[in-house]
C-alpha positions as a Markdown table, in Angstrom:
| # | Residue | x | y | z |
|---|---|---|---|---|
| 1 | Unk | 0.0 | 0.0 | 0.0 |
| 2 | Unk | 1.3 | 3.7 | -0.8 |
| 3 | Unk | -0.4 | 6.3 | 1.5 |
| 4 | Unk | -0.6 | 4.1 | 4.5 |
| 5 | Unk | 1.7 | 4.2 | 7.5 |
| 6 | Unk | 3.7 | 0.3 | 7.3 |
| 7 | Unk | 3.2 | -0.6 | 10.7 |
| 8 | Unk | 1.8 | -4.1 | 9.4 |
| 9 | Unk | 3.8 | -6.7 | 7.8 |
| 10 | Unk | 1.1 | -7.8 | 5.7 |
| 11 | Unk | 0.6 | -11.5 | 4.4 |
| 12 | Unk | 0.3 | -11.0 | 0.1 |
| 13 | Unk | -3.3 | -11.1 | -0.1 |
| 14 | Unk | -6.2 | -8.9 | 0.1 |
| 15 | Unk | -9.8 | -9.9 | 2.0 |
| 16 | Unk | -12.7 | -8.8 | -0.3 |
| 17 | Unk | -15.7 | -11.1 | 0.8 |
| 18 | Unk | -16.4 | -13.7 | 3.4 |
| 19 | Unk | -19.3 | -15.8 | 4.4 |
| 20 | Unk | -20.2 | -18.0 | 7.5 |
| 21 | Unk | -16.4 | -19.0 | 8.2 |
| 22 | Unk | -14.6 | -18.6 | 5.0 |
| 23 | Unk | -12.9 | -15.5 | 3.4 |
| 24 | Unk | -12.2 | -15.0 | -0.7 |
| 25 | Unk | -9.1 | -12.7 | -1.4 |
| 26 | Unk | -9.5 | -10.4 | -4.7 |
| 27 | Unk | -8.5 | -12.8 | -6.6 |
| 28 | Unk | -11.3 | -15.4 | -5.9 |
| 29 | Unk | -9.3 | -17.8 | -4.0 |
| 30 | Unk | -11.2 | -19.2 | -0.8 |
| 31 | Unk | -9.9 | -19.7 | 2.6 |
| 32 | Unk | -10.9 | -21.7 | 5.4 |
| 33 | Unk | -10.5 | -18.9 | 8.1 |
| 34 | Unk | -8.4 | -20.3 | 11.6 |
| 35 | Unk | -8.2 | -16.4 | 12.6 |
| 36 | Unk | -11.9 | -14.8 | 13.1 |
| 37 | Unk | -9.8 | -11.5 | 12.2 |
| 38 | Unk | -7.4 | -12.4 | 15.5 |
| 39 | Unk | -10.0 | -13.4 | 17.6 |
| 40 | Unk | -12.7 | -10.7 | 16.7 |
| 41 | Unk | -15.6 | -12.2 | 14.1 |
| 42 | Unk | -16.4 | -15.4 | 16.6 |
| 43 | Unk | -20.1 | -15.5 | 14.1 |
| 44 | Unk | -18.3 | -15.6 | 11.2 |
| 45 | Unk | -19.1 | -13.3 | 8.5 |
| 46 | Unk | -22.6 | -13.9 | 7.3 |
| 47 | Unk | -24.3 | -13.9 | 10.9 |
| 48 | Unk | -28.2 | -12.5 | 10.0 |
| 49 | Unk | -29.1 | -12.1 | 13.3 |
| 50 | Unk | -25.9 | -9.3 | 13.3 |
| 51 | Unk | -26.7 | -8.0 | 10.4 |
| 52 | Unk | -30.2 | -7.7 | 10.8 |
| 53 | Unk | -30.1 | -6.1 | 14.1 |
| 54 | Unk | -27.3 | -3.8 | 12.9 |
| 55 | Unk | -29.7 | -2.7 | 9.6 |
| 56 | Unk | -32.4 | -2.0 | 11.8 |
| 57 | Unk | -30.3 | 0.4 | 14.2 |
| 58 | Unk | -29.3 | 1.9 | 10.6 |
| 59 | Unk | -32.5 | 3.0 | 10.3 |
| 60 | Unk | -33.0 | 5.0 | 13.2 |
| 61 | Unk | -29.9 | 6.6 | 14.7 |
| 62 | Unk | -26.3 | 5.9 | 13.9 |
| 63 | Unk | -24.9 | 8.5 | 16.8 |
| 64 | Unk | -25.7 | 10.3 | 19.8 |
| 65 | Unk | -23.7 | 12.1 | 22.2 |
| 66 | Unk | -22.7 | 9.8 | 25.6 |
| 67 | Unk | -24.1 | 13.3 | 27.4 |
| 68 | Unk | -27.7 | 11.9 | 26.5 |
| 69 | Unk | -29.1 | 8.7 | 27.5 |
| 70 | Unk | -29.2 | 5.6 | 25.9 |
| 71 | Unk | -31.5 | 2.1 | 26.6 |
| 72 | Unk | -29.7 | 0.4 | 23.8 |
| 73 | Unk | -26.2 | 0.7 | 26.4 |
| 74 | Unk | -27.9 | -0.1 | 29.3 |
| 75 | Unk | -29.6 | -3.5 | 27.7 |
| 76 | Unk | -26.4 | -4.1 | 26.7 |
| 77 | Unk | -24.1 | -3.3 | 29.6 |
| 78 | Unk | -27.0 | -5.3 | 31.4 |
| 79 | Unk | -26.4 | -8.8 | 29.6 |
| 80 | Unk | -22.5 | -8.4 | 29.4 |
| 81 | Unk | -21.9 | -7.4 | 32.9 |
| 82 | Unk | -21.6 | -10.3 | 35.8 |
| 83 | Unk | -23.9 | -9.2 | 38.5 |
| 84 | Unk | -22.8 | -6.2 | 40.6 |
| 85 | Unk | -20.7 | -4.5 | 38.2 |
| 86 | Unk | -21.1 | -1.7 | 36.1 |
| 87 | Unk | -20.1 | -0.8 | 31.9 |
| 88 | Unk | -17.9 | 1.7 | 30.6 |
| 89 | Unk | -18.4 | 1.6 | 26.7 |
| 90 | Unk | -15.0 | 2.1 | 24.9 |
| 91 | Unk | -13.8 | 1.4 | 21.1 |
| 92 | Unk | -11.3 | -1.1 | 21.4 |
| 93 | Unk | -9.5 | -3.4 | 23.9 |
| 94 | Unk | -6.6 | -0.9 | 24.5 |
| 95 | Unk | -9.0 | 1.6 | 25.1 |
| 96 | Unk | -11.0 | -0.7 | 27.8 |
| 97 | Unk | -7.2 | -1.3 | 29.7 |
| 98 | Unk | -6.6 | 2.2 | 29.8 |
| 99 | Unk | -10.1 | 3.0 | 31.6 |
| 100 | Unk | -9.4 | 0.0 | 33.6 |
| 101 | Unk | -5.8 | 1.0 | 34.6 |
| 102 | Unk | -7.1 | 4.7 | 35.2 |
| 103 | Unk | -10.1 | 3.3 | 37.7 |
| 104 | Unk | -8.0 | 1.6 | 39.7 |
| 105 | Unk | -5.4 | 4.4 | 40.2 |
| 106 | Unk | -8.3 | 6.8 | 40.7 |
| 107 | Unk | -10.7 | 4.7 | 43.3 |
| 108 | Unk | -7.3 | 3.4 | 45.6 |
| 109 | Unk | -5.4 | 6.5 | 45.2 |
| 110 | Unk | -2.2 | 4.5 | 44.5 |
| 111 | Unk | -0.2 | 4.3 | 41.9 |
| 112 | Unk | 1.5 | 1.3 | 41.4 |
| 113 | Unk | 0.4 | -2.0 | 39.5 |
| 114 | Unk | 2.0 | -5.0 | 38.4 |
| 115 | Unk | 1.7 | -7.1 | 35.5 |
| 116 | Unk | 3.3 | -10.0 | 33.5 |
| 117 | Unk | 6.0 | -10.9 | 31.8 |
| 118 | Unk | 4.9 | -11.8 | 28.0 |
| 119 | Unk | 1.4 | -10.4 | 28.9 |
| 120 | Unk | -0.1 | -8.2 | 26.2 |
| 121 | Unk | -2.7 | -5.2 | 27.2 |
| 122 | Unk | -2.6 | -2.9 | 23.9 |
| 123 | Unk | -0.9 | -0.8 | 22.2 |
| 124 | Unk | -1.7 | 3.0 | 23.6 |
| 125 | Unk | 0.6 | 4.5 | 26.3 |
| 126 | Unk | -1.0 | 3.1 | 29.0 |
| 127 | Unk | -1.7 | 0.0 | 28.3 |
| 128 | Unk | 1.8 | -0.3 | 26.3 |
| 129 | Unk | 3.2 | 0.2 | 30.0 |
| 130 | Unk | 1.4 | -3.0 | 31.3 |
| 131 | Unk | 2.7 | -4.7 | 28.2 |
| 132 | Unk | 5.1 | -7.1 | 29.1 |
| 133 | Unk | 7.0 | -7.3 | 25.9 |
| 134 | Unk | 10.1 | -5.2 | 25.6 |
| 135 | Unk | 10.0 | -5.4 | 21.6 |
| 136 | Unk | 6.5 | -3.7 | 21.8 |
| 137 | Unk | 8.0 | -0.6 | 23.6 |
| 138 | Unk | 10.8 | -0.1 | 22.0 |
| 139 | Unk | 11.6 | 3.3 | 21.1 |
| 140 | Unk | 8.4 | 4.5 | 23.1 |
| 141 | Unk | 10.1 | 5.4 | 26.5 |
| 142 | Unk | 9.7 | 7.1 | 29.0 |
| 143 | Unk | 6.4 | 4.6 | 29.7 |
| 144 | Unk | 4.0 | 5.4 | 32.4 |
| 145 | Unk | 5.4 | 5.5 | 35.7 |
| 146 | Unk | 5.3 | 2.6 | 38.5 |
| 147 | Unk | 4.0 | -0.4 | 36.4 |
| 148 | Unk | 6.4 | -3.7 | 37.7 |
| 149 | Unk | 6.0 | -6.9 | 35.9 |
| 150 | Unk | 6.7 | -10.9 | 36.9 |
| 151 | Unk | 7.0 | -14.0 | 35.8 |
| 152 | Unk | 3.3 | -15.6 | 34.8 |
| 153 | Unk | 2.5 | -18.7 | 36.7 |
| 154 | Unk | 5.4 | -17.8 | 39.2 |
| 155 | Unk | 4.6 | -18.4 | 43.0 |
| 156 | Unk | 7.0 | -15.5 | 43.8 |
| 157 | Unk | 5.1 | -12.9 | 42.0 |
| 158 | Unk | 2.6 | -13.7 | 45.0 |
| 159 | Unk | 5.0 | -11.9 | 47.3 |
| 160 | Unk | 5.0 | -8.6 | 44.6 |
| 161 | Unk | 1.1 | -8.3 | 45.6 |
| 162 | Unk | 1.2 | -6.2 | 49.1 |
| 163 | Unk | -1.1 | -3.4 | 50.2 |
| 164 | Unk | 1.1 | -0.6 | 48.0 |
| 165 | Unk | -0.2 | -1.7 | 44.7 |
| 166 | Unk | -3.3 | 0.0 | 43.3 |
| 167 | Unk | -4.4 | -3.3 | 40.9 |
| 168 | Unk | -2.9 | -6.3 | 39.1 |
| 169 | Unk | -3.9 | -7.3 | 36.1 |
| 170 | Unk | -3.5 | -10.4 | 34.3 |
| 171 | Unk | -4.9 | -12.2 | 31.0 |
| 172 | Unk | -6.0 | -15.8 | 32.2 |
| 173 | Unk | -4.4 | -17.3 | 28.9 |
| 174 | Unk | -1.8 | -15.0 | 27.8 |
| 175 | Unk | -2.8 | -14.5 | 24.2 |
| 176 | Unk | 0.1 | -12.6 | 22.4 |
| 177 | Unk | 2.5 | -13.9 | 24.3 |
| 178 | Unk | 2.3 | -17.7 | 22.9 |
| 179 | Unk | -0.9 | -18.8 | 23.9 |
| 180 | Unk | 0.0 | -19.3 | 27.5 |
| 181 | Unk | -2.7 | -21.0 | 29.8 |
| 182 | Unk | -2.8 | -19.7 | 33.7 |
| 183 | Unk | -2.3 | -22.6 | 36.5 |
| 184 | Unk | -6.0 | -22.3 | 38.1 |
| 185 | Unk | -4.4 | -22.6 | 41.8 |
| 186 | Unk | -1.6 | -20.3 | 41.3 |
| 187 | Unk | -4.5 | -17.9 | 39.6 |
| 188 | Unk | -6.5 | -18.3 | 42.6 |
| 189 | Unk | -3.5 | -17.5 | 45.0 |
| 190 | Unk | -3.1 | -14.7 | 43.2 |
| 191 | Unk | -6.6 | -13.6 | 43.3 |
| 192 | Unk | -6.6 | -14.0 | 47.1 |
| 193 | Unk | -4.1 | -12.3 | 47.5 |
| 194 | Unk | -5.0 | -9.2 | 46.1 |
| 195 | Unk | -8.1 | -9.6 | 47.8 |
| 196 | Unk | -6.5 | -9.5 | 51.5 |
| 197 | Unk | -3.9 | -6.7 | 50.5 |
| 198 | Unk | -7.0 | -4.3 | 49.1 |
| 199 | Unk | -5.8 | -4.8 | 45.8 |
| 200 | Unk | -7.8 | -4.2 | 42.4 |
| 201 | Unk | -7.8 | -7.8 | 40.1 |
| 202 | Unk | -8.2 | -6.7 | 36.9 |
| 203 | Unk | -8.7 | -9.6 | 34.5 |
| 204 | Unk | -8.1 | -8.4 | 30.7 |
| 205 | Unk | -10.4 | -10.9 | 28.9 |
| 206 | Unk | -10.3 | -9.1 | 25.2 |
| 207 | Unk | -8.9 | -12.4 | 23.6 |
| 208 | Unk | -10.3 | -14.9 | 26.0 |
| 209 | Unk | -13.8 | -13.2 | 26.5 |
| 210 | Unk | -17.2 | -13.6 | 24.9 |
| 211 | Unk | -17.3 | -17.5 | 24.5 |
| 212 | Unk | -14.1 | -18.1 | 23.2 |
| 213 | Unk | -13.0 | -20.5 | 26.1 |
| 214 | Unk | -16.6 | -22.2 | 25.9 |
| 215 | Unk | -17.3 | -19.9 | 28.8 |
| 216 | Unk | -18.6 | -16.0 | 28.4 |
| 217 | Unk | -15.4 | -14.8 | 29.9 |
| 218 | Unk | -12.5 | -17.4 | 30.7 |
| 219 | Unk | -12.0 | -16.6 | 34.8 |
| 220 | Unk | -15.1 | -18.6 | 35.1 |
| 221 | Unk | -13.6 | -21.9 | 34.5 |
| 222 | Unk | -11.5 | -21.0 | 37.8 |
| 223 | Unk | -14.3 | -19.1 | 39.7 |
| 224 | Unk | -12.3 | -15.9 | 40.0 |
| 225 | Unk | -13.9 | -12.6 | 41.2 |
| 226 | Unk | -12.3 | -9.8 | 39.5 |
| 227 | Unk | -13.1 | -6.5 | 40.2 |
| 228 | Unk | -12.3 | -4.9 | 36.7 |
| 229 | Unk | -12.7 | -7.0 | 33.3 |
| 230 | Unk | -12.1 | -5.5 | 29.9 |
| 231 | Unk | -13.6 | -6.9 | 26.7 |
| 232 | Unk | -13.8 | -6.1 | 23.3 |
| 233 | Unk | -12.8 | -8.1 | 19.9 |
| 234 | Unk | -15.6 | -11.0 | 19.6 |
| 235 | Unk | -17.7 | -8.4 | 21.7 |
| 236 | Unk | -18.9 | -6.6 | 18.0 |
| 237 | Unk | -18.0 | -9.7 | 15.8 |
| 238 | Unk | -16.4 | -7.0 | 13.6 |
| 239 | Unk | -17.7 | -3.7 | 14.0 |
| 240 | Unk | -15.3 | -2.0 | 16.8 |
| 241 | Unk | -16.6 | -2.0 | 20.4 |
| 242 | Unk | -14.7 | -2.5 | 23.9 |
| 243 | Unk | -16.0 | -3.0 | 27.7 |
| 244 | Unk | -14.5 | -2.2 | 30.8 |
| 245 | Unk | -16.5 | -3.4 | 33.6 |
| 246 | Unk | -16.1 | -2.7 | 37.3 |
| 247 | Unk | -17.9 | -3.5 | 40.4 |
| 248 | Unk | -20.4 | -1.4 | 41.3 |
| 249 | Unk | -18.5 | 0.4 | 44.5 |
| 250 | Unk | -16.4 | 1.9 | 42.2 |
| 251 | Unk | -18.4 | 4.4 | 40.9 |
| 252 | Unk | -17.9 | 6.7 | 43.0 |
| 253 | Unk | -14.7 | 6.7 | 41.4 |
| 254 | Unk | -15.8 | 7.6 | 37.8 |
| 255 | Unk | -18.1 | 9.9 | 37.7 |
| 256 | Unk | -18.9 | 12.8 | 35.7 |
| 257 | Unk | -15.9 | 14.1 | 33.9 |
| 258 | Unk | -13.5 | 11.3 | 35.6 |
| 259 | Unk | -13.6 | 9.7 | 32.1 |
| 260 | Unk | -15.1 | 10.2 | 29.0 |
| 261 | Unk | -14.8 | 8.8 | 24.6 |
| 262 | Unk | -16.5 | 10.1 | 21.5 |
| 263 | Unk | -17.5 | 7.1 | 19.8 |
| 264 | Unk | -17.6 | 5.0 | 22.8 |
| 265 | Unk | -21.2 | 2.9 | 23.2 |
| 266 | Unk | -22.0 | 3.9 | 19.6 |
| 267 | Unk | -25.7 | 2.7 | 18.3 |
| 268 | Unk | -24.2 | 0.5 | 15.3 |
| 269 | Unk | -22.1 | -1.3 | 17.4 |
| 270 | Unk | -24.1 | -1.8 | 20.2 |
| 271 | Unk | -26.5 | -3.3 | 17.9 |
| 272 | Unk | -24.2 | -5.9 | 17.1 |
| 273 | Unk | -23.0 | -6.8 | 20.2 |
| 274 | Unk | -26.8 | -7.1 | 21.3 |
| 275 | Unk | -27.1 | -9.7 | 18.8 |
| 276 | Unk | -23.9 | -11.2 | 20.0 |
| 277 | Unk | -24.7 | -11.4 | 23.3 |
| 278 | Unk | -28.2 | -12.9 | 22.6 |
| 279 | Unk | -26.8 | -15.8 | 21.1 |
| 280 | Unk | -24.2 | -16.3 | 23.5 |
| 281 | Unk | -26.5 | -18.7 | 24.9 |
| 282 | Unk | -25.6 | -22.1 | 27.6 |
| 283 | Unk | -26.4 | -23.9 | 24.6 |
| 284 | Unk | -24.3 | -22.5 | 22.3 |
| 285 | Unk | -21.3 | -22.1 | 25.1 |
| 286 | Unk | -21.9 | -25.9 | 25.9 |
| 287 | Unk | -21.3 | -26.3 | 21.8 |
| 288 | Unk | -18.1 | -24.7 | 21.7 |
| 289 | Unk | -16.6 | -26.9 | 24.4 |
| 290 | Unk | -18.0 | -29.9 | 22.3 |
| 291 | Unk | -16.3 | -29.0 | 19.4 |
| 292 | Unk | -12.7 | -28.0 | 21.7 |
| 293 | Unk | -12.7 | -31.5 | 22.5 |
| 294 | Unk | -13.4 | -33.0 | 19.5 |
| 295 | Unk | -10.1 | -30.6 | 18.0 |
| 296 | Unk | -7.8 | -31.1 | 21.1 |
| 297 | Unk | -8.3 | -35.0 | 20.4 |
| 298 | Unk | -7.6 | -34.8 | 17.0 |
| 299 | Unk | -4.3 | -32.3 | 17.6 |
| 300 | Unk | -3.0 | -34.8 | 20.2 |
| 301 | Unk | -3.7 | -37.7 | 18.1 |
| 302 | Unk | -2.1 | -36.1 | 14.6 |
| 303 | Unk | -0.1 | -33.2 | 15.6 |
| 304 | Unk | 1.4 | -33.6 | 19.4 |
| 305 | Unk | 3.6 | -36.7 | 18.0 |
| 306 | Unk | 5.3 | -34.5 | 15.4 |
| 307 | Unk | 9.1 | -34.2 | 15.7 |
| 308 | Unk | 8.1 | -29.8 | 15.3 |
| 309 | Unk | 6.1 | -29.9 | 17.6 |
| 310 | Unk | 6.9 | -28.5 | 21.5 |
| 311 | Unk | 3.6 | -28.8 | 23.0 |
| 312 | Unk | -0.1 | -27.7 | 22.5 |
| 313 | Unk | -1.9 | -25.3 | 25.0 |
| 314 | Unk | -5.0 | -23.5 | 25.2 |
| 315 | Unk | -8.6 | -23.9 | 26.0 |
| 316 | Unk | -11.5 | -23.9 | 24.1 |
| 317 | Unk | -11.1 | -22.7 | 20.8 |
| 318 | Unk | -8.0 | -21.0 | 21.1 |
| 319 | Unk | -5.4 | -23.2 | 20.3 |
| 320 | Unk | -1.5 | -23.1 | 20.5 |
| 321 | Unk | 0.7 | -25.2 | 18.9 |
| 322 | Unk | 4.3 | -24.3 | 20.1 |
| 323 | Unk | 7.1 | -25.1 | 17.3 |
| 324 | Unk | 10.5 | -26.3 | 17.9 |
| 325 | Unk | 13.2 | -24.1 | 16.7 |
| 326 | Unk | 13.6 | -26.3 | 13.8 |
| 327 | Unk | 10.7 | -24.4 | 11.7 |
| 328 | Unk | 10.1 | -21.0 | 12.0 |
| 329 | Unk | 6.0 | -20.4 | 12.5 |
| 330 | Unk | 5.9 | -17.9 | 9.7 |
| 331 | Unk | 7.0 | -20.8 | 7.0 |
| 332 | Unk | 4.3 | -22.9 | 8.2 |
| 333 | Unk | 1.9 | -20.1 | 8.0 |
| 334 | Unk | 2.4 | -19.0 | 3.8 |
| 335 | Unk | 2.5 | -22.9 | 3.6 |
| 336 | Unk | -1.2 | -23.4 | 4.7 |
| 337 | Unk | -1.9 | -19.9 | 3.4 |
| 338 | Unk | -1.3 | -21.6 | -0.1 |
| 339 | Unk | -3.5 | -24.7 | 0.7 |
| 340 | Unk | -5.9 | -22.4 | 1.5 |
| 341 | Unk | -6.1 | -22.1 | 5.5 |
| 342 | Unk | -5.6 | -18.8 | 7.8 |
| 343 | Unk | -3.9 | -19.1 | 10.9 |
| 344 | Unk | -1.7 | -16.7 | 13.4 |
| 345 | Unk | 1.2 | -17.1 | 15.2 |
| 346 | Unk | 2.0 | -15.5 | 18.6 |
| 347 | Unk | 5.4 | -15.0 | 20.8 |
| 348 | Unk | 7.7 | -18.1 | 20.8 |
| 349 | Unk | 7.1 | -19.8 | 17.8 |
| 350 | Unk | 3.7 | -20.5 | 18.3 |
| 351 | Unk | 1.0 | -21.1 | 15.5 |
| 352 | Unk | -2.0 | -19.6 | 16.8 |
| 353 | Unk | -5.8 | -20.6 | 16.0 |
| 354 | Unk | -8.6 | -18.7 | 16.6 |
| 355 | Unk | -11.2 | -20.0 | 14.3 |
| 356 | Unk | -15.1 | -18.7 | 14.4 |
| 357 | Unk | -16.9 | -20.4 | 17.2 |
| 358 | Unk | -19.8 | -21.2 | 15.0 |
| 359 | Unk | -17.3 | -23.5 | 12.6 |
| 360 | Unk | -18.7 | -26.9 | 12.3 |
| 361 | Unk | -16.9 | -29.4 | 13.6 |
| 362 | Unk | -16.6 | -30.9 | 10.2 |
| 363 | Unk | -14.4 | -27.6 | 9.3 |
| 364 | Unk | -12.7 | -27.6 | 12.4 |
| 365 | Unk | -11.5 | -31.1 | 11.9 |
| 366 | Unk | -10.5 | -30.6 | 8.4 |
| 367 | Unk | -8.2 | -27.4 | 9.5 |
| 368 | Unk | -6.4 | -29.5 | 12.0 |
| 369 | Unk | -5.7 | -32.4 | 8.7 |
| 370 | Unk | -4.6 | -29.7 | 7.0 |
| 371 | Unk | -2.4 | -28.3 | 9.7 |
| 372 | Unk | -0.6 | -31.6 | 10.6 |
| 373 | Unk | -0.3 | -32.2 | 6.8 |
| 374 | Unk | 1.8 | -29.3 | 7.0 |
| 375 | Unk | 3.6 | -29.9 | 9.3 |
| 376 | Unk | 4.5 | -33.6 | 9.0 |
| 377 | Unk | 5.8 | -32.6 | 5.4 |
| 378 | Unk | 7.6 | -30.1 | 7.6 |
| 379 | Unk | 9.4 | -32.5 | 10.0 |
| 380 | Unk | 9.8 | -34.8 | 7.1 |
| 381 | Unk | 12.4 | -31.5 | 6.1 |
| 382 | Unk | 14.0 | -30.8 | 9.0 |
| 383 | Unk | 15.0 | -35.1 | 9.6 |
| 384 | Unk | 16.0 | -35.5 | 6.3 |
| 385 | Unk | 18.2 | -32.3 | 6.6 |
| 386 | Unk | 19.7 | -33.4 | 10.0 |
| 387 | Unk | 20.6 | -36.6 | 8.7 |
C-alpha cells in the first residue's frame, strides 16, 4: 500500500468477501478462516441475526452524544456485565485497559500496578506500560510511571502483591505472548491475594472473552472474582466496540468528567454486540466446548507426536501449537496460506488458531488435517536435513 503508514507486515493477499467461516481474497481464492480476524468475528461473517439487528439500528440513529441517555447501552451493559458491576463503553481493547488502569489508580489512590511478563494489554501509552513485551515498547520510552512486571505462573510474584499496589492485572491465557494458559491454583493465589492486601484484580479478557473459552469470559472456568474486566474483539463480531467493567463500588470513582470517549457505546455497534450477546447462549457455550474437544483429540492424536512440535496449549477454541526451533511459525503459516487455510502465530514460535466459534466441527477437523499435513511434510524437512 502507498499512502498508508507500514506498521503491518502484511501476508500477500487482500480480503474482499467472506461468508459464515470462510474469506475469498481479490482474486477469488477461498480460505478456510483459523483467525476470526485475531479473535474478533467469533459469528463468522454472514451472521443474519448481526446484520439484521445492525440494519435495523441503521434506520433510526447511527450517533448520539454519551451526554444523553441511551437504553440500547444499558440492555447491553445489562447482559454483558456479571452481577454487581457496572459498563464503561469504549472502542477497542486498549482503550478498555486504559479505563481499567485509570479506575484503579483513581478509586485506591495509589499508583503502582503489576503485570506480567509476556502479557499483552494494547498498544496506547498506558496500556503499552502493562505490556510485558520489551519489543513492543521499544523506542516509546519514557512509559507510564510505577507499572512492575513478573513472571506468569510464578509463586513469587505472590509476594510482589502487598497493600502498595493499586491493581494487578493479568490475562487468564496470555494470548500474544504464545498462547499461554494460567495454573488455576496459582490464579486463585493470586486472586486472594489481592483480595486481603486491598488490591484491584483486573482480569483483561479481550482475547479470552465472549465465548471463546466455551465460557462467556474465561476466569469462570476457575471461579475468580475480578473487580475490573475489559472486553472487546468478539464483543462486535467486527464492528469496533470494547467493555470495561467494574464492580459497582467503584463508581464513586468515575463519575462525571473522571472519564469520557466520543465514539464509545456507539448505536451501530451496540447493535451488534446485542445480537452477539443474545446468542451467547448455555447452549451455544456448551457447543463450543463440544467442538474444543473433538479438536484437542484430533491435535493430540495427529499433531502432538510430530518431531516440530513442543507442546499444544490452550482452552477452548484457542489453540496453541508451540514449534520447535527447527521451523520458524511464519513458514508454516504461507504454507497453509497456499493450501488455503488462515492461521496466526504468537510470541515463541507459536502457530496460533482462533477459528469462528460457529465453525462446524466438520471444518474444524478438516483445518487441524490440514495443519498436521503441513507440518509432518515439515518435519519430514528438518529429519532428512539433520541426517
Amino acid at each position: 500500500m502507498e499512502h498508508v503508514f507500514p506498521t503491518y507486515a502484511q501476508y500477500p493477499m487482500e480480503i474482499v468477501s467472506g461468508h459464515d467461516w470462510h474469506l475469498v481474497d481479490i482474486h477469488h481464492k477461498s480460505y478456510l478462516d483459523f483467525t476470526s480476524g485475531i479473535g474478533v468475528c467469533s459469528f463468522g461473517y454472514s451472521n443474519d441475526w448481526i446484520e439484521q439487528s445492525v440494519i435495523n439500528q441503521l434506520g433510526k440513529v447511527w450517533h448520539t452524544s454519551n451526554l444523553y441517555p441511551s437504553s440500547l447501552q444499558d440492555e447491553v451493559a445489562a447482559s454483558l456485565c456479571p452481577a454487581g458491576m457496572l459498563a464503561f463503553f469504549c472502542n477497542s481493547g486498549t482503550e478498555a485497559n486504559e479505563a481499567a488502569f485509570k479506575l484503579a489508580r483513581k478509586a485506591t489512590g495509589k499508583g503502582k500496578v503489576l503485570a506480567f511478563n509476556n502479557g499483552f494489554h494494547g498498544r496506547t501509552y498506558g496500556s503499552m506500560s502493562l505490556t510485558g513485551n520489551p519489543d513492543i515498547q521499544t523506542g516509546f520510552k519514557p512509559l507510564v510511571p510505577e507499572v512492575s512486571f513478573a513472571d506468569y505462573n510464578d509463586p513469587q510474584a505472590l509476594d510482589a502483591i502487598n497493600e502498595d499496589l493499586a491493581a494487578v492485572i493479568l490475562e487468564v491465557i496470555q494470548g500474544e505472548g504464545g498462547v499461554v494458559n494460567g495454573n488455576g491454583e496459582w490464579l486463585q493465589k493470586v486472586a486472594a491475594k489481592c483480595h486481603d492486601q486491598g488490591v484491584l484484580l483486573i482480569i483483561d479478557e479481550v482475547q479470552t472473552g465472549i465465548g471463546r473459552t466455551g465460557m462467556k469470559f474465561a476466569f469462570q472456568h476457575y471461579d475468580l472474582d475480578p473487580d475490573i474486566i475489559t472486553c472487546a474483539k468478539a464483543l462486535g463480531n467486527g464492528l469496533p466496540i470494547g467493555a470495561m467493567l467494574g464492580k459497582k463500588e467503584l463508581a464513586k470513582a468515575f463519575g462525571p468528567g473522571s472519564h469520557g470517549t466520543t465514539f464509545g457505546g456507539n448505536k451501530i455497534a451496540l447493535a451488534s454486540a446485542k445480537a452477539v450477546l443474545e446468542q451467547l447462549t448455555p447452549t451455544f457455550l456448551a457447543e463450543v466446548q463440544e467442538k474444543s474437544q473433538a479438536v484437542f483429540a484430533a491435535i493430540h492424536k495427529q499433531i502432538s507426536p510430530l518431531t516440530v512440535v513442543d507442546s499444544v496449549s490452550g482452552l477452548g477454541l484457542m489453540i496453541g501449537i508451540h514449534l520447535s526451533a527447527a521451523v520458524k511459525v511464519e513458514d508454516v503459516i504461507g504454507q497453509l496460506q497456499e493450501n488455503g487455510l488462515l492461521t496466526l502465530s504468537a510470541k515463541h514460535n507459536t502457530l496460533r488458531l482462533l477459528p469462528p466459534l460457529v465453525m462446524s466441527e466438520a471444518d474444524l477437523l478438516a483445518g487441524i488435517d490440514q495443519i498436521a499435513a503441513v507440518l509432518a511434510k515439515v518435519a519430514a524437512v528438518t529429519e532428512s536435513q539433520s541426517v
